[in-house]
C-alpha positions in Angstrom: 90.8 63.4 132.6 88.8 66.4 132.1 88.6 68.1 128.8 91.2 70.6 128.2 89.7 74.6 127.4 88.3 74.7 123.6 90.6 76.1 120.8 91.1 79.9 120.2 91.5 82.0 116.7 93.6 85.2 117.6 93.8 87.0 114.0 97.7 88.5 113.2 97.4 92.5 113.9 99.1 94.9 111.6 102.3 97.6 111.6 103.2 100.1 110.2 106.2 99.5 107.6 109.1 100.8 109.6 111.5 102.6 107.2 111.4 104.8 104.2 113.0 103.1 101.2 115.1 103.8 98.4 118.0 102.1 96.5 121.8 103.3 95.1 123.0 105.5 98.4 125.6 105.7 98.9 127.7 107.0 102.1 130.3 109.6 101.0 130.2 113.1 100.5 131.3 113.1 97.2 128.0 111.3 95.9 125.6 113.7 98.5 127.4 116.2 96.4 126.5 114.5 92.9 123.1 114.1 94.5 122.9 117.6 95.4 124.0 118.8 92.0 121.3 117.0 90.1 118.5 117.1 92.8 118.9 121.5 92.4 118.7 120.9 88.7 115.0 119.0 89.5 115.8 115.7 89.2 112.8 113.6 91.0 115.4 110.2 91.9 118.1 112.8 93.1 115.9 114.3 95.4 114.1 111.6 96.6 117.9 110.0 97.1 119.1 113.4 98.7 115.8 113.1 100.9 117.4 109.7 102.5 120.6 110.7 102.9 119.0 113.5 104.8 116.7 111.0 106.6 119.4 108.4 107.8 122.4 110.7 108.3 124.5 109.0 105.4 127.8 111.9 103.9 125.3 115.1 105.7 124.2 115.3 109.6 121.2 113.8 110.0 118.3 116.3 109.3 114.0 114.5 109.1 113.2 118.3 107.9 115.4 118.7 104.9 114.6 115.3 104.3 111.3 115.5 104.2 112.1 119.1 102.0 113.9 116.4 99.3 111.3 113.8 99.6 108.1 116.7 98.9 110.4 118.3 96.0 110.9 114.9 94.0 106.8 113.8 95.5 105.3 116.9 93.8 107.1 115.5 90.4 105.0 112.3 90.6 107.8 110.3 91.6 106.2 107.3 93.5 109.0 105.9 95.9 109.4 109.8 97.1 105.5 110.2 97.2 105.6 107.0 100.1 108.7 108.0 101.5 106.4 111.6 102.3 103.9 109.8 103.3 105.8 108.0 106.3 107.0 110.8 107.3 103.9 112.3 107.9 102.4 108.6 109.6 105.9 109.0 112.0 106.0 112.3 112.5 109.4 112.7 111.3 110.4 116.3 110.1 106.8 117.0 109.9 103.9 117.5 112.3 102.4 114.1 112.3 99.4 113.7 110.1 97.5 110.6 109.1 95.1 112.2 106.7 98.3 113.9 104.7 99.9 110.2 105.3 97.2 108.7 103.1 96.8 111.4 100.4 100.8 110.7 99.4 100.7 106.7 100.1 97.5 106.9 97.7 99.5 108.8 94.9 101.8 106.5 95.2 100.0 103.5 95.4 98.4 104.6 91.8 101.2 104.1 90.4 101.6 100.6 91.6 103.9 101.0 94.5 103.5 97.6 96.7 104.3 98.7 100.2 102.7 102.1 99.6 99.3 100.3 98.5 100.1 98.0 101.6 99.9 100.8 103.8 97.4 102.2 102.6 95.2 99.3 103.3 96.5 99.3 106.6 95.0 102.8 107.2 91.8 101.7 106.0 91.6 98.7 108.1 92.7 100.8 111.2 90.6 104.1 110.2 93.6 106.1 110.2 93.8 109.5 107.8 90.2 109.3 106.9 86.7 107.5 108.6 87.0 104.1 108.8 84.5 102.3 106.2 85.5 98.9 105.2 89.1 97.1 104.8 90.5 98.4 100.8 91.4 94.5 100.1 93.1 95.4 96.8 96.0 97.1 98.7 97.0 93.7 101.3 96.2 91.4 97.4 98.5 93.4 95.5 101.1 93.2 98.0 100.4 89.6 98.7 100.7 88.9 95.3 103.8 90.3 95.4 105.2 87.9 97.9 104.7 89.7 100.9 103.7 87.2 103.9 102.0 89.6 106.4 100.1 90.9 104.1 99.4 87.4 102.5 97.6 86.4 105.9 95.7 89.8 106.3 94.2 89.1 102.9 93.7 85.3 104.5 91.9 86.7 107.5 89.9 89.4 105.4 88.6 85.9 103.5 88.0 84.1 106.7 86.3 87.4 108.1 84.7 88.6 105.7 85.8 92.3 105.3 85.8 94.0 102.0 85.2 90.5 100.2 83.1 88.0 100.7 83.6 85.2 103.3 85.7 82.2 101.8 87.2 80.1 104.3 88.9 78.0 101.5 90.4 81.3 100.1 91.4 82.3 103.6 93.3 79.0 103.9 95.2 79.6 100.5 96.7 82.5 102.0 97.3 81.6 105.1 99.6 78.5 103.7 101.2 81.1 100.9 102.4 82.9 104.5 102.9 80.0 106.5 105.0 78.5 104.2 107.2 81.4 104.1 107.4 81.1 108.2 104.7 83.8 109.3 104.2 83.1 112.5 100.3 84.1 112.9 99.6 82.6 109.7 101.3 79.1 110.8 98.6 79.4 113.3 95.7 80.4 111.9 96.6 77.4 109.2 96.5 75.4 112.3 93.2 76.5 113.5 91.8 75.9 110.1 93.2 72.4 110.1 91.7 71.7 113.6 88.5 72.7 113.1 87.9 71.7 109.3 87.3 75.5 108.4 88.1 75.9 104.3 90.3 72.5 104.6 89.8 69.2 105.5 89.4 68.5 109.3 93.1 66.8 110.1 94.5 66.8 113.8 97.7 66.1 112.6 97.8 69.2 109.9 96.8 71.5 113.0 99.7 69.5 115.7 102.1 70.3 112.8 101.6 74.0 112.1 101.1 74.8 115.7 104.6 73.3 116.4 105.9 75.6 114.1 104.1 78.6 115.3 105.2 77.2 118.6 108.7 77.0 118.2 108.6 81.2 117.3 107.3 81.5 120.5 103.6 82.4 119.3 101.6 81.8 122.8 98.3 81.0 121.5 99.9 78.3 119.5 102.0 76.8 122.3 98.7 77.2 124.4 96.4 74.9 121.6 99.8 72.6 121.2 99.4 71.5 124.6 95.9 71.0 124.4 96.3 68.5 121.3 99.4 66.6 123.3 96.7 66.3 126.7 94.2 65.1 124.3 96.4 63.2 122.2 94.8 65.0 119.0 96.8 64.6 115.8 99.8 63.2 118.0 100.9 60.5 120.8 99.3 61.6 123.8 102.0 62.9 125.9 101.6 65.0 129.3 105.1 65.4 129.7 105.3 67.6 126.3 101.9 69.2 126.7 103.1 70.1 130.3 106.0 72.0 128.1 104.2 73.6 125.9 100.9 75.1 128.7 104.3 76.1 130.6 105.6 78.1 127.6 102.0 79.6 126.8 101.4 80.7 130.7 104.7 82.0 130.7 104.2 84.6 126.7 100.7 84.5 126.5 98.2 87.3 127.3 96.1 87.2 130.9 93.7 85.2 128.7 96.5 82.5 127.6 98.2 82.0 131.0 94.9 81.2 133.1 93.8 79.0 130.2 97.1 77.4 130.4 97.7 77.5 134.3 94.3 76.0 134.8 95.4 73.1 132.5 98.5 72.3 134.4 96.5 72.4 137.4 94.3 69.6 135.6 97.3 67.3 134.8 99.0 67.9 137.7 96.4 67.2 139.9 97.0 70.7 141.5 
């Protein structure tokens, strides 16, 4: 049988952090009241807590303006969670004239003062270009929120390693994070750990370490992965040689993947089915 199409690395992309954040809201009037009462005295977490009621509807009518009036109010105090709270606003567009450059000057106050998700997406804008010219990827905002835990970010500072953008290349670092975010069920760093098994890049070179995290990329119905899973089961790479279950998975791939994935993976059928 004719070789199988080589192996692909398709690097995770980024989002945007969906939601502002804050804790201790409640729904009912009676605590937008208590709110109210403190956040007119000046009280940063008041506001900033007045901004979200504001911003989700919760005891007032919904209203992204007054919100982001609360938010500014308890942002201009120094308070941190207010000060990225403003500055998605401003990346949405919600109660504000969008505005990436205003965006990063609040998600940089706050990440100053050490708020993860706001340092986060500040790296994000960096990487992207957004809110300023785009110069190299700040790596210190994806390590301090993948120190934190966070698994996206975990595998952006894995790809920054294998790239290397803003530090320098270290495939073996790049495979450290990857596993920290695979192991937590990130489904592009499960396959990037697999591409790294497969090809001996920053690990040892072991079929059967690639077969197993593109199984579990696989099963979250990450294309590329189902694509190079089939390719290991027609080759027999790091597992039985089975066309039946490489059949399965080049199926799966032509059916999620890009243009790119379903010719790779229609052309492969075509090869084991004698088409």
């Amino acid at each position: 049988m004719r070789q199988i199409l080589l192996m692909f690395i398709v690097m995770a992309g980024c989002l945007w952090i969906c939601c502002p954040v804050s804790w201790g809201i409640a729904k009912d009037d009676a605590n937008v009241a208590n709110y109210r009462d403190a956040a007119e005295l000046g009280d940063a977490q008041a506001q900033n807590n007045l901004g979200q009621c504001y911003a989700k509807g919760s005891g007032v009518v919904e209203d992204k303006a007054e919100a982001v009036k609360w938010y500014r109010k308890a942002a201009e105090q120094g308070h941190a969670e207010a000060q990225y709270n403003l500055g998605m606003c401003y990346a949405k567009g919600e109660g504000v004239a969008r505005d990436k450059a205003e965006a990063v000057k609040w998600y940089r106050k706050a990440a100053d003062q050490g708020h993860a998700m706001a340092r986060y997406n500040l790296g994000l804008c960096y990487d992207k270009g957004e809110g300023f010219a785009k110069e190299k990827v700040d790596v210190s905002s994806y390590r301090d929120a993948a120190e934190q835990g966070d698994a996206q970010a975990q595998n952006n500072l894995g790809v920054c390693y294998a790239k290397g953008e803003g530090v320098a290349k270290d495939d073996v670092e790049a495979v450290k994070w990857y596993r920290k975010a695979a192991e937590q069920g990130y489904v592009k760093a499960q396959y990037n750990l697999g591409i790294c098994s497969a090809r001996g890049e920053g690990t040892a070179k072991d079929d059967a370490e690639a077969v197993k995290w593109f199984l579990k990329a696989a099963e979250q119905g990450d294309a590329d992965a189902q694509y190079n899973l089939g390719v290991c089961y027609a080759q027999g790479a790091g597992t039985d040689k089975d066309e039946a279950q490489a059949i399965k998975w080049f199926r799966r791939a032509a059916k999620n993947g890009s243009e790119e994935v379903k010719q790779a993976a229609n052309n492969a059928l075509g090869i084991l089915q004698g088409e």
